[in-house]
C-alpha positions in Angstrom: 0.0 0.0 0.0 2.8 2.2 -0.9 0.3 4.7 -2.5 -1.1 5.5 0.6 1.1 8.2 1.9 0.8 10.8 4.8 -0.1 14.5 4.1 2.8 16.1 3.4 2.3 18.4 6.8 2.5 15.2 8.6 5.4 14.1 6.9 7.4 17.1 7.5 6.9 16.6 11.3 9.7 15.2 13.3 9.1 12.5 15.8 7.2 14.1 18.8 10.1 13.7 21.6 7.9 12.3 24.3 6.6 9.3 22.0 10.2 9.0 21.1 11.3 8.6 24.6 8.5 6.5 26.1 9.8 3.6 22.9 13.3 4.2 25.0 12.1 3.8 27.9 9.3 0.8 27.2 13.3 -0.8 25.8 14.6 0.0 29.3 12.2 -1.3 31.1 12.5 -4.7 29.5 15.8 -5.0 30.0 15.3 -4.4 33.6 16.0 -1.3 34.0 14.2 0.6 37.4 13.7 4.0 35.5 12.9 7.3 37.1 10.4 9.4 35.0 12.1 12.4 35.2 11.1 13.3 31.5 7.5 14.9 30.9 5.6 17.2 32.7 3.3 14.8 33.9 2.7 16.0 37.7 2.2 12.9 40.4 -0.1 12.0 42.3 -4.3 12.4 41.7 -6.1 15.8 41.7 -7.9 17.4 44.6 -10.3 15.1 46.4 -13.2 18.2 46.3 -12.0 18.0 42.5 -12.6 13.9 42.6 -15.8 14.2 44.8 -17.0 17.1 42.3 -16.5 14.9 39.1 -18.0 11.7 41.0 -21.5 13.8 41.7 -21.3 15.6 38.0 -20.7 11.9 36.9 -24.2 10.5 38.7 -26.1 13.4 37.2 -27.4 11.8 33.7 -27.9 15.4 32.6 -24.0 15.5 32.0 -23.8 12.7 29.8 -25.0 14.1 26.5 -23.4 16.7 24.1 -22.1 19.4 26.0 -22.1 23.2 24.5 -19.8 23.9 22.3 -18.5 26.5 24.0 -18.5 25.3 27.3 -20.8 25.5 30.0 -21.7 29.1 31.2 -21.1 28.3 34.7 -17.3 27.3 34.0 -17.2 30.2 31.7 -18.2 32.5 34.7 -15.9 30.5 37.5 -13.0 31.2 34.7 -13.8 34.8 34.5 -14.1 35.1 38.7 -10.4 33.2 39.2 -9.2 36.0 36.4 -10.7 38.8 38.3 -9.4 37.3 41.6 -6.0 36.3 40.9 -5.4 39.4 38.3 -7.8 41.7 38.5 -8.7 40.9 34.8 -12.4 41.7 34.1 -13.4 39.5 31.4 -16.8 38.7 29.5 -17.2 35.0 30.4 -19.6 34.6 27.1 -17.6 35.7 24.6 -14.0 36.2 26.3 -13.5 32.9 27.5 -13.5 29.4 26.2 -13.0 25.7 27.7 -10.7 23.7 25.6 -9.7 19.8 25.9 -6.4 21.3 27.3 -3.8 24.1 26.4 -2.2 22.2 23.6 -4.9 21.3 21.7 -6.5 25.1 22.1 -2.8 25.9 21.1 -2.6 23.9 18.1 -6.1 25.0 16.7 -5.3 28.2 17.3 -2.9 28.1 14.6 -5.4 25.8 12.2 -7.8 29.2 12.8 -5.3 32.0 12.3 -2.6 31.0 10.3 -2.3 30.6 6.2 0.1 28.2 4.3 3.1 31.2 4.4 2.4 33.5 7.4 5.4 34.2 9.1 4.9 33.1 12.6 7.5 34.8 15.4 8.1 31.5 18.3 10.9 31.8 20.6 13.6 28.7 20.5 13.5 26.6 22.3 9.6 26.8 23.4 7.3 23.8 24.0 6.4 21.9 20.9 3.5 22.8 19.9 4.0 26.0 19.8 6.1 26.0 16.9 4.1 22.6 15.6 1.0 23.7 15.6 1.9 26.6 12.9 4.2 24.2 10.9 1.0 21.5 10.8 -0.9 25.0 9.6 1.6 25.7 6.7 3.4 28.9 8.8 7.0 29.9 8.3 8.1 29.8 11.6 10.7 32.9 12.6 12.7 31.3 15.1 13.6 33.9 18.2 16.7 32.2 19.7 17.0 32.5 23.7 20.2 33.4 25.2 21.2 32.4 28.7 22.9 35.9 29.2 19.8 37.3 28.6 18.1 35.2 30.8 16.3 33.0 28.2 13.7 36.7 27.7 12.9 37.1 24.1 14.9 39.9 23.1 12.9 42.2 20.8 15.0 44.5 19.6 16.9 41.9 17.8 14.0 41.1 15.9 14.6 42.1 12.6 12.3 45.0 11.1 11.8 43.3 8.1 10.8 39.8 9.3 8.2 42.0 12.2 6.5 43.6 9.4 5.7 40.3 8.2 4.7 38.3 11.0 1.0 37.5 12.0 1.8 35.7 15.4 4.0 35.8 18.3 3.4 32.8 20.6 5.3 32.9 23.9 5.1 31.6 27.5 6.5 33.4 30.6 7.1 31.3 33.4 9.1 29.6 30.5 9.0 25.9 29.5 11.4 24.4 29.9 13.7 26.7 30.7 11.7 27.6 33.7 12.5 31.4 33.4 10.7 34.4 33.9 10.3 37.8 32.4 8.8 40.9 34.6 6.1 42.6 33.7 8.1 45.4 32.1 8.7 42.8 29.4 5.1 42.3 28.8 4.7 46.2 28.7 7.2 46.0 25.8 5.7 43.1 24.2 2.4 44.2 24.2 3.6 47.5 22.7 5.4 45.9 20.2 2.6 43.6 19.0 0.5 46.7 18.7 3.2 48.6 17.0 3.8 45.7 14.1 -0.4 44.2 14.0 1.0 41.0 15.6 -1.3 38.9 17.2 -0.1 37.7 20.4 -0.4 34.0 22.0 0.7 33.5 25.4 1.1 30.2 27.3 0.4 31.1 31.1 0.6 27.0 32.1 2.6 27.7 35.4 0.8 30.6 36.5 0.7 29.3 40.3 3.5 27.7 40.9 5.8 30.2 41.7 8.1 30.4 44.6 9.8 32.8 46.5 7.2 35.6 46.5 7.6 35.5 42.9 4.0 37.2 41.0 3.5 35.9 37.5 2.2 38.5 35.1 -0.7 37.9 33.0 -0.7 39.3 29.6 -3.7 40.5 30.1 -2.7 42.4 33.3 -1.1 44.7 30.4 -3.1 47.6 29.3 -4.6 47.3 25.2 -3.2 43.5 25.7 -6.7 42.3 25.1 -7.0 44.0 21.7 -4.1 42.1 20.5 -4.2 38.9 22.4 -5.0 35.8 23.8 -3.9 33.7 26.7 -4.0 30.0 27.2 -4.5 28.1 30.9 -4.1 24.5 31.6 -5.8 22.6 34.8 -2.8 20.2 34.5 -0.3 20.9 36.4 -1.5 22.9 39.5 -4.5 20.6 39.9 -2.7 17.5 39.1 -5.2 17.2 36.4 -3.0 15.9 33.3 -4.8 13.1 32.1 -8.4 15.3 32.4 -7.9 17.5 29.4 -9.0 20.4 30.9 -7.8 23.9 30.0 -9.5 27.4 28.8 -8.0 30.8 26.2 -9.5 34.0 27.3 -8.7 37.5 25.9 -9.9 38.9 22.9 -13.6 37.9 21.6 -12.6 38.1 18.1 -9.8 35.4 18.6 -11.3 33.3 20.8 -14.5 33.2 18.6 -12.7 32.2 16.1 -10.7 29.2 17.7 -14.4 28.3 18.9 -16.0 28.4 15.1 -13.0 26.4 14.4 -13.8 23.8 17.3 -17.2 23.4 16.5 -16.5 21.6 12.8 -13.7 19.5 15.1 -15.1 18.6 18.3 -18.2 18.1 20.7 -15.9 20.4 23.6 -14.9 19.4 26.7 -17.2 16.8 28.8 -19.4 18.6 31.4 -18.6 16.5 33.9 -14.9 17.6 34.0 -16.0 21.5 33.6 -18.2 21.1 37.4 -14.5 19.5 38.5 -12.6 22.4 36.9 -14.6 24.8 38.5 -14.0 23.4 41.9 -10.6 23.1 41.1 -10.3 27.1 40.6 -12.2 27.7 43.8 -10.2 25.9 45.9 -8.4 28.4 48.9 -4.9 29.7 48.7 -3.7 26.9 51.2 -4.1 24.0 48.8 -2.2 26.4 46.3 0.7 27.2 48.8 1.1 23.8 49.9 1.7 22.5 46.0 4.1 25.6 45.8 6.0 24.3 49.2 6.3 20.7 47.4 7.8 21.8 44.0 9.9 24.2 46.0 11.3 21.5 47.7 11.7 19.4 45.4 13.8 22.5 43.0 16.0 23.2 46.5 16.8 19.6 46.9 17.9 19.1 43.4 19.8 22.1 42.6 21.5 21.2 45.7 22.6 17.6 45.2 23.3 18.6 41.2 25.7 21.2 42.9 27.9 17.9 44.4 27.8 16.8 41.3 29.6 20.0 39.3 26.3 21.7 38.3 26.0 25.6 39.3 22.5 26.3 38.7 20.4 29.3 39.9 16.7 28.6 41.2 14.0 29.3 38.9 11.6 31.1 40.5 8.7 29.0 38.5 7.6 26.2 37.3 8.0 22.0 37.9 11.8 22.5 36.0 15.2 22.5 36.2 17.2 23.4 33.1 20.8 21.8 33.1 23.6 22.3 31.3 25.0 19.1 29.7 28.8 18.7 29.9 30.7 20.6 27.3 30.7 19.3 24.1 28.6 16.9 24.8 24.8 17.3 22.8 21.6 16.9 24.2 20.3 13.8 23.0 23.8 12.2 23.7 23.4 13.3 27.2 20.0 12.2 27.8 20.6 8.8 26.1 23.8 8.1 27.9 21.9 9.2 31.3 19.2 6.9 30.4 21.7 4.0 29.7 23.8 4.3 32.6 21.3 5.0 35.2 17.8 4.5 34.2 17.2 8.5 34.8 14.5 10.0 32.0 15.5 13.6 31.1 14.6 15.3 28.4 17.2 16.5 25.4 16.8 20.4 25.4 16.8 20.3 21.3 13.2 18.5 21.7 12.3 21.7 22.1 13.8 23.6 19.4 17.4 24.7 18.4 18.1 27.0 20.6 17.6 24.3 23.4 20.7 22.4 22.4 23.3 22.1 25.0 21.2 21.2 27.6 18.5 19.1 29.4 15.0 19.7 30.9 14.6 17.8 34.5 11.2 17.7 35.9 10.0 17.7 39.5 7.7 15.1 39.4 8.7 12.8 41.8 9.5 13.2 45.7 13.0 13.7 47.1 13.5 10.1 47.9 13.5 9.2 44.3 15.1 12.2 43.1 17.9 11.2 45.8 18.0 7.8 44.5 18.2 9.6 40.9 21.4 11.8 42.4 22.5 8.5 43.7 22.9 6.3 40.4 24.1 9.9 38.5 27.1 10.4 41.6 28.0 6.2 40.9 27.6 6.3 37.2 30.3 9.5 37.0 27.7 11.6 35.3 29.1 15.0 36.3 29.5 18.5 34.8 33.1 19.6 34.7 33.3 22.9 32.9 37.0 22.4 31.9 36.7 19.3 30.2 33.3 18.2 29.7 33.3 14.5 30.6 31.0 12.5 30.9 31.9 9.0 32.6 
């Protein structure tokens, strides 16, 4: 059946890194191997138990079962709107500045199946998670890679955005606290984006996934915090990784009504929404009190200390991002990302992620995620120590 070939937008996709890696690490696991998951973003442990007990009552109701709206149901629409207002003093029109979505990456991905034509020149920084440069290359965009710098502390630097290639670009997706480099802009920067979008008619996308777990009396900024940002733009939310609701497919855009519209017209010739059942859990998830939020901030903060610290022993200097469930490591010099990751797998049994999964400009390093408690991320430290997995800035070995 040779004449049965792909689209050619699927066949210019590379392999999507974290189906890559679980064929590695469904190999490792036959030969033995006692892996520690280290690798996705996939937060442990189960969500809330009001969350649980919410979905379990929605679930009895038989008036859940059938089709739910297509753009969600008007009292998640409205709980949205009240967290926005709460946590940002955002006031947004819940029926038509707000939309559920089956999570962020499928809103994000749409998104570019709505806005962008074969040839649009899209502005995404590198490295950034996948589907924000995927979705516009499965649209037909000509992605504009904006390469990070360390020394600019992985911030999109727009004044080295060429005039010529800002005139031309419909979109800007970005996401600040960063994955995976875990870093944050201030809000200064999203004065200056937002400016800048207005300035060139770019239509901003921005990926506010770790909006709560922040540490150190660190704020996130919304985009929408930013005056005129809502003419311009749109941001993205995810129940995934605060709620420990991953596997729930549970997210929401909100901003402006023109945008979001259209991702919903979109969504209507694609999918039946997002099951009303999970919307009465989402809404209990974003009325939950501050001290379920502080106590998930206390976990992942301990989890970044303990890490950074026992990566220190092992030759690693890193600073403490101030957001996110990440670590972003260095690999040794000279050594590349996938060989680092593959070698740590091999060695130790240790899933990190290669830092060029997620673009160019991620080469060099490795994403490391906090999802697992200290005992395993000791044991991790453990097996890395014993294997001679170190980072020595002089020579760059790796044992």
């Amino acid at each position: 059946m040779d004449w049965i070939s792909p689209a050619e937008r699927l066949q210019a996709l590379p392999p999507y890194v974290f189906a890559r890696l679980d064929e590695l690490k469904a190999r490792a696991r036959e030969q033995g191997l006692d892996l520690i998951d280290l690798g996705m973003g996939n937060p442990d442990g189960s969500a809330p138990e009001p969350v649980i007990e919410a979905a379990i009552a929605a679930l009895k109701n038989p008036a859940n079962h059938g089709y739910p709206p297509f753009e969600g149901t008007a009292s998640f629409r409205r709980t949205i709107a009240a967290w926005y207002k709460r946590r940002y003093d955002v006031d947004l029109d819940p029926d038509s500045e707000a939309l559920p979505l089956l999570g962020s990456k499928e809103g994000l991905t749409h998104l570019a199946l709505a806005y962008i034509n074969p040839g649009d020149v899209i502005l995404v920084p590198s490295p950034a998670y996948p589907p924000h440069f995927r979705g516009p290359a499965i649209a037909g965009g000509k992605v504009h890679s904006l390469i990070l710098k360390p020394e600019n502390d992985w911030v999109i630097d727009l004044a080295a955005i060429p005039d010529q290639v800002a005139q031309q670009a419909k979109i800007l997706y970005f996401n600040y606290p960063s994955n995976p480099t875990a870093a944050t802009a201030p809000r200064e920067f999203f004065e200056e984006i937002v400016a800048f979008a207005r300035k060139y008619e770019i239509l901003l996308v921005h990926d506010l996934c770790y909006a709560e777990l922040a540490f150190d009396g660190y704020q996130p900024t919304s985009l929408l915090e930013i005056p005129g940002a809502k003419e311009i733009g749109v941001e993205f939310h995810t129940m995934s990784k605060t709620y420990n609701m991953a596997g729930w497919r549970v997210g929401f855009v909100v901003g402006n009504r023109r945008i979001v519209q259209g991702l919903r017209t979109l969504k209507t010739n694609l999918d039946y929404g997002l099951f009303t059942a999970l919307q009465f859990a989402a809404e209990t998830a974003l009325q939950l009190p501050d001290s379920y939020l502080q106590k998930v901030q206390q976990r992942y903060r301990t989890r970044r200390d303990f890490l950074i610290d026992g990566l220190a022993e092992l030759g690693w200097s890193i600073p403490k991002p101030k957001a996110t469930m990440y670590v972003w490591v260095p690999t040794p010099p000279g050594v590349g990302s996938t060989d680092f990751a593959l070698s740590v797998l091999q060695q130790t049994g240790v899933v990190v992620t290669p830092g060029n999964a997620f673009g160019a400009g991620g080469e060099g390093y490795v994403r490391v995620s906090l999802i697992a408690e200290c005992d395993r991320l000791g044991e991790a430290l453990r097996r890395l120590k014993q294997a001679n997995i170190r980072y020595q800035a002089e020579a760059g070995v790796l044992g």
